[in-house]
ZAMARGU-4260 file (C-alpha; in steps of 0.2 Angstrom, whole numbers, plus 5000, padded with zeros to 4 digits):
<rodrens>
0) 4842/4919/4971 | 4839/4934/4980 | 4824/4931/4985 | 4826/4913/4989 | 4840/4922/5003
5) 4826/4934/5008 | 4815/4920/5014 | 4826/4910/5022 | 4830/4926/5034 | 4815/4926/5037
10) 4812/4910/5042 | 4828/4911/5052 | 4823/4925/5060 | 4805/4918/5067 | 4812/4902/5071
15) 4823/4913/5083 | 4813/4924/5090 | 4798/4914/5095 | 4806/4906/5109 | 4811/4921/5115
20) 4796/4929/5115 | 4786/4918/5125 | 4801/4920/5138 | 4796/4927/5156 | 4800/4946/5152
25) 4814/4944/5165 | 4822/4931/5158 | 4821/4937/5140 | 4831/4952/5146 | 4846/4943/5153
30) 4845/4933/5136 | 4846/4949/5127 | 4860/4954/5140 | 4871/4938/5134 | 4865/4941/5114
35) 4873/4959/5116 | 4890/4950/5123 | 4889/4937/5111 | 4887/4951/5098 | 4900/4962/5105
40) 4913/4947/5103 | 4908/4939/5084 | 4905/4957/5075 | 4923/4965/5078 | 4921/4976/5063
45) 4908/4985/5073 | 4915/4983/5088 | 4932/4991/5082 | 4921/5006/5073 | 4911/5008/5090
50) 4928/5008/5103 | 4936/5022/5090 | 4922/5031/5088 | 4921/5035/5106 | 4940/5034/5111
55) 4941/5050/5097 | 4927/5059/5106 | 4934/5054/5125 | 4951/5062/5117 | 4943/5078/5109
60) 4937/5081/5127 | 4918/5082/5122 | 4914/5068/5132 | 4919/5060/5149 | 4920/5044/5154
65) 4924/5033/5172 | 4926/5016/5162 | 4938/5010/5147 | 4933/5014/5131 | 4928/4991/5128
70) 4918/4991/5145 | 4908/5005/5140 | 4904/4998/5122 | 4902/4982/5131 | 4887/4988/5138
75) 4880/4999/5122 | 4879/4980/5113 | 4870/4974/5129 | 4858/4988/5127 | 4856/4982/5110
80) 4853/4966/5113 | 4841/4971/5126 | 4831/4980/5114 | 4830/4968/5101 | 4820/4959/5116
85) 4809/4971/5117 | 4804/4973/5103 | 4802/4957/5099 | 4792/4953/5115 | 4778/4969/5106
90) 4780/4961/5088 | 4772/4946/5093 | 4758/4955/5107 | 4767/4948/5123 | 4775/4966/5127
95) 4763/4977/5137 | 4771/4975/5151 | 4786/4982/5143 | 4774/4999/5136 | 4766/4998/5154
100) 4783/5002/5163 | 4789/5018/5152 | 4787/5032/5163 | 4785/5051/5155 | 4792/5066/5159
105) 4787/5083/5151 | 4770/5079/5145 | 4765/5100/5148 | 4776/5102/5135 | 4768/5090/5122
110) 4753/5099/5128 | 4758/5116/5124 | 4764/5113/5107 | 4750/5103/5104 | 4739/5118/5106
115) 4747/5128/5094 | 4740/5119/5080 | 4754/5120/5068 | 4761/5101/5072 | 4776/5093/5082
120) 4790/5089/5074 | 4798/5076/5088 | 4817/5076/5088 | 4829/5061/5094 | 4841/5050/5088
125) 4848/5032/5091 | 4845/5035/5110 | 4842/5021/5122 | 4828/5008/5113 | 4821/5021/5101
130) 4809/5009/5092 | 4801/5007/5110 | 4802/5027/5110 | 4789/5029/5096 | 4777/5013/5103
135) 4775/5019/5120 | 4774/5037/5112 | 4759/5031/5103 | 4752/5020/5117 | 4755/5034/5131
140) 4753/5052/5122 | 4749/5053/5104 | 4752/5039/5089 | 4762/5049/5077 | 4772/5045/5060
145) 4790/5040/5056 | 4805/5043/5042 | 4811/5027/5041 | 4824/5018/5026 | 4817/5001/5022
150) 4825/4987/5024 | 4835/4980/5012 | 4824/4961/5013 | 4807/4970/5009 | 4797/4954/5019
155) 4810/4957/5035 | 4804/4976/5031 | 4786/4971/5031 | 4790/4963/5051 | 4800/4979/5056
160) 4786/4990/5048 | 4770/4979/5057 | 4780/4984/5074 | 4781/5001/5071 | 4765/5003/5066
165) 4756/4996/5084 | 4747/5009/5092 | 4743/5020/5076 | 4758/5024/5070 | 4761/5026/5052
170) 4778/5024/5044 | 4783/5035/5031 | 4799/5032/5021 | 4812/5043/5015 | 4810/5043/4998
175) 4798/5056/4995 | 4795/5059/5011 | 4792/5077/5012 | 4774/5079/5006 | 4764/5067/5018
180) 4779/5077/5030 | 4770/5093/5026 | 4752/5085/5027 | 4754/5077/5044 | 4759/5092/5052
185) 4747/5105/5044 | 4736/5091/5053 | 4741/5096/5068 | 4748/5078/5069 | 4768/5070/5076
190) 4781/5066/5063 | 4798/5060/5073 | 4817/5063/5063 | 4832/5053/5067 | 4843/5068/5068
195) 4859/5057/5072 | 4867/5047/5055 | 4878/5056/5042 | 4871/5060/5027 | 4879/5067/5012
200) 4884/5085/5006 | 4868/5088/4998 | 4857/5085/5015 | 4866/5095/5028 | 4878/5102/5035
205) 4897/5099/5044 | 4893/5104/5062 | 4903/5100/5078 | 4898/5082/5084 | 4904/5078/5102
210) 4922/5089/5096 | 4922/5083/5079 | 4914/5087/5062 | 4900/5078/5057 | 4888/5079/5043
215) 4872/5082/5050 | 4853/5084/5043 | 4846/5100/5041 | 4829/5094/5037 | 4820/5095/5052
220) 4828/5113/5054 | 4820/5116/5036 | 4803/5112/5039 | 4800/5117/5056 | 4805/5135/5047
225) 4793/5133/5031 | 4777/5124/5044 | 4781/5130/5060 | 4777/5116/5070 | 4786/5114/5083
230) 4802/5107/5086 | 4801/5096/5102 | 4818/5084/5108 | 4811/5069/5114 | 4823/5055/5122
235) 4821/5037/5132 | 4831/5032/5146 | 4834/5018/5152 | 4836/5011/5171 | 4832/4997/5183
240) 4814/4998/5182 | 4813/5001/5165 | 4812/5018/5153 | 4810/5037/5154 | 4803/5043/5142
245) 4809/5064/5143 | 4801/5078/5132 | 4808/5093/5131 | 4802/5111/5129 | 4799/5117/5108
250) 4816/5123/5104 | 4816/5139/5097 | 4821/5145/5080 | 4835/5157/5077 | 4831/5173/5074
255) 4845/5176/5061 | 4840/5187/5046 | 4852/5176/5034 | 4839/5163/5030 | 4856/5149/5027
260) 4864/5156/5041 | 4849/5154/5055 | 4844/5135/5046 | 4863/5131/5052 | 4861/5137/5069
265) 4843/5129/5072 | 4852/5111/5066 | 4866/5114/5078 | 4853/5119/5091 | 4844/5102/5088
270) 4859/5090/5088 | 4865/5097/5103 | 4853/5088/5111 | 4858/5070/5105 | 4875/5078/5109
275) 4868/5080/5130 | 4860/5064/5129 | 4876/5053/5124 | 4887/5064/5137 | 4874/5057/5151
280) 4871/5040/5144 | 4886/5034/5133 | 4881/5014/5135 | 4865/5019/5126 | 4870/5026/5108
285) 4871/5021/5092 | 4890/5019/5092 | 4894/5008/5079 | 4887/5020/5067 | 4902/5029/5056
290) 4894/5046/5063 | 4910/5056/5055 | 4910/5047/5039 | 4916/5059/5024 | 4923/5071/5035
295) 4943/5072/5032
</rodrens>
């Protein structure tokens, strides 16, 4: 029975999307605009989580904002739905134009952690369109490999996972992940960490979140310690024109002599970033994630 579901979402899911791929890329986008309201309408749940999730930071103070808590998640569902067209436009070979029109900002900085020889470890989180972050990576700088969670349909995983692997990259999933981890980097090669979902006890750390405690992963702070490869935020923007893609310098490690105490501060170094990034775009995260989850 299960799988009998698994195929008809499938089959649901290219009778949808063709038509939208072979859209004028202009015109796909403004469909993707009124999927995102459609979908900011029909999933309340999501909506509700998304609105209180970022009324709670707005009311902490971590984060300002010029617009109602609804009109800003409004257009954080439009972006999604934008994205989703994206995407789709690449899956099915009809989205250079989209790769062609990321810009890059930072490259010296790839560049010098590059030749240090010991591996990049890129750091981001549900930013903007952060599948499009790792294609244009791979078409523009270098192809590199991701820690992804399969999907729960495993042929609607094998879609996802044909898109993510354009332009020589490799997916690598997060069970028993940190081996090939170890191997790409002492290759001198890019493996790029979500940094931004909760996770439980055993995986991180309860660190400050945009003013509230949030479990956060602190295994990219692990093994940038153990390989030395360098920790490098990377993010996408989005505008009129299209994306920026932004890499920052390698962040550096603590110093700390307490090996516990200077893993903590390196994680709470590396999500500050996501932290900057939502303060200057907050229509382009993830916010109907239940990022405070577990935490009374």
């Amino acid at each position: 029975m299960k799988k009998a579901v698994w195929i008809i979402e499938v089959f649901i899911f290219i009778v949808l999307s063709i038509p939208l791929a072979i859209l004028p890329l202009r015109v796909a986008l403004k469909v993707g605009d009124m999927l995102g309201v459609l979908l900011f309408h029909v999933w309340g749940s999501r909506r509700r989580i998304a609105i209180d999730n970022l009324s709670k930071c707005v009311s902490a103070g971590a984060i300002r904002i010029t617009e109602p808590a609804e009109t800003i998640i409004r257009k954080n569902f439009i972006n999604l739905g934008r994205s989703f067209i994206e995407v789709i436009k690449i899956y099915y070979g009809l989205g250079e134009k989209i790769i062609q029109s990321v810009g890059v900002e930072g490259i010296e900085h790839f560049k010098t952690a590059q030749s240090k020889g010991k591996g990049i470890l890129i750091l981001s989180g549900h930013c903007g369109n952060w599948e499009l972050l790792a294609l244009a990576l791979s078409s523009k700088i270098s192809s590199g490999s991701g820690i992804a969670r399969p999907i729960n349909n495993p042929y609607l995983n094998k879609i996802v996972e044909r898109v993510r692997r354009k332009y020589g990259n490799e997916v690598i999933y997060k069970k028993g992940a940190l081996k090939p981890i170890m191997k790409k980097l002492k290759n001198n090669e890019c493996v790029g960490i979500l940094m931004d979902q909760a996770v439980i006890p055993e995986e991180g750390y309860v660190l400050d979140f945009l003013g509230r405690g949030a479990w956060t992963i602190k295994t990219p702070a692990l093994i940038a310690r153990k390989t030395g490869a360098a920790a490098m935020p990377v993010f996408m923007h989005r505008h009129e024109g299209g994306h920026t893609i932004t890499l920052y310098p390698q962040v550096e490690l603590s110093g700390n002599n307490d090996r516990e105490t200077a893993v903590k501060e390196d994680t709470a170094k590396f999500s500050s970033y996501i932290e900057n990034y939502i303060k200057e775009h907050p229509t382009e995260w993830l916010w109907i994630h239940r990022r405070w989850k577990r935490v009374k």
